[in-house]
C-alpha positions as CSV (number, residue, x, y, z in Angstrom):
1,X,5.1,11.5,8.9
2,X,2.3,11.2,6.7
3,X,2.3,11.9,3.0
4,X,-0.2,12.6,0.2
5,X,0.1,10.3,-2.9
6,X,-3.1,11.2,-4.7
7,X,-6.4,12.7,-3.5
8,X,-7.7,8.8,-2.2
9,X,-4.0,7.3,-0.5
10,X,-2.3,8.8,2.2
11,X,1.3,7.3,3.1
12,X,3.1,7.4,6.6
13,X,6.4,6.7,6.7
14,X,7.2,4.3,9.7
15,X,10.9,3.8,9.2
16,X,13.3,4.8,6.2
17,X,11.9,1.6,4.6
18,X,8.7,0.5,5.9
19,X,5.6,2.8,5.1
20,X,1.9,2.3,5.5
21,X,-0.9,2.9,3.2
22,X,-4.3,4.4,4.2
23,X,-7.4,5.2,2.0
24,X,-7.9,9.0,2.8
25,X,-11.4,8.7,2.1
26,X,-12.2,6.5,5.8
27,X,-12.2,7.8,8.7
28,X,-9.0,8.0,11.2
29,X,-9.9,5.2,13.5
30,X,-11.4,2.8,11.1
31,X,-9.1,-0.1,10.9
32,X,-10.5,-0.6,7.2
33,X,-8.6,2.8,6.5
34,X,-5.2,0.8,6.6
35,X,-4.8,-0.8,2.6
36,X,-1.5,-1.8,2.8
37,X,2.0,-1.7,4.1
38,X,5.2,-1.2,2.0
39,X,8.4,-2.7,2.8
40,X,11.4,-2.0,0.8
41,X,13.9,-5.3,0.7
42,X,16.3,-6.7,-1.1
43,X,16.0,-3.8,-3.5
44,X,12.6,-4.5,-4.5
45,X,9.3,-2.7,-2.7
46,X,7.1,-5.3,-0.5
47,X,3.5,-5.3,-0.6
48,X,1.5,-6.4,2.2
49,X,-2.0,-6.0,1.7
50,X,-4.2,-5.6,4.5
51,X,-7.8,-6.9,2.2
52,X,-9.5,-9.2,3.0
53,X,-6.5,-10.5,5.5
54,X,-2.6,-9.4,5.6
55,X,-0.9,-11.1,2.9
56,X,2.4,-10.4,0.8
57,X,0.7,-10.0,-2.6
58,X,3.6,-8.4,-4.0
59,X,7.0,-7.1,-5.3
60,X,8.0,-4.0,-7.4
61,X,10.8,-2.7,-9.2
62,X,10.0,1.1,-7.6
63,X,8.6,3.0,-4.3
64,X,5.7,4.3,-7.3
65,X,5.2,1.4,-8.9
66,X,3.7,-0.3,-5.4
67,X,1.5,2.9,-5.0
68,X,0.2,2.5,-8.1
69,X,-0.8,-1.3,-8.0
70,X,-2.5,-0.3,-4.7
71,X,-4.1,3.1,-5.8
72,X,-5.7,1.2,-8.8
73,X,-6.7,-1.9,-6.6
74,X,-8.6,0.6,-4.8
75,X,-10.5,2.2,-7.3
76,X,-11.2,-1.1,-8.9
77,X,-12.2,-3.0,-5.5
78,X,-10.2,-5.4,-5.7
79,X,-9.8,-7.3,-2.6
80,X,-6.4,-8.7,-3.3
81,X,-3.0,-7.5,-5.3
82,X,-1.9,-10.5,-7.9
83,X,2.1,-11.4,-7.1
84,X,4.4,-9.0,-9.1
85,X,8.1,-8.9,-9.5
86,X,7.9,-5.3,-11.1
């Protein structure tokens, strides 16, 4: 089920904790649609960013906190998150 976060992210769920983050703004088919993926573990939310190669890049406290890091990434064009423990 995909989900709107904000006018530029779109969120699918894939599991009860495992989501995937696309840029709403590229085209369905595009593999450079797909930022990120969220995992949630251990109590903390997973980051695995898909730019410029899959990479865990991060861990937050909360579900929006992850979002946000990637949402502003985005906008920024920055290729990479910095590790984060929340």
């Amino acid at each position: 089920m995909a989900i709107g976060y904000n006018s530029a992210l779109e969120v699918v769920a894939l599991s009860d904790h495992e989501w995937r983050v696309c840029d709403g703004e590229v085209e369905p088919g595009d593999a450079r649609r797909i930022l990120a993926y969220i995992e949630k573990c251990d109590g903390l939310y997973e980051v695995m960013s898909m730019k410029p190669m899959p990479c865990v890049c991060g861990r937050f406290c909360s579900f929006d906190d992850a979002l946000t890091r990637i949402s502003a990434d985005r906008e920024s064009g920055v290729n990479r998150l910095a590790i984060s423990a929340g």
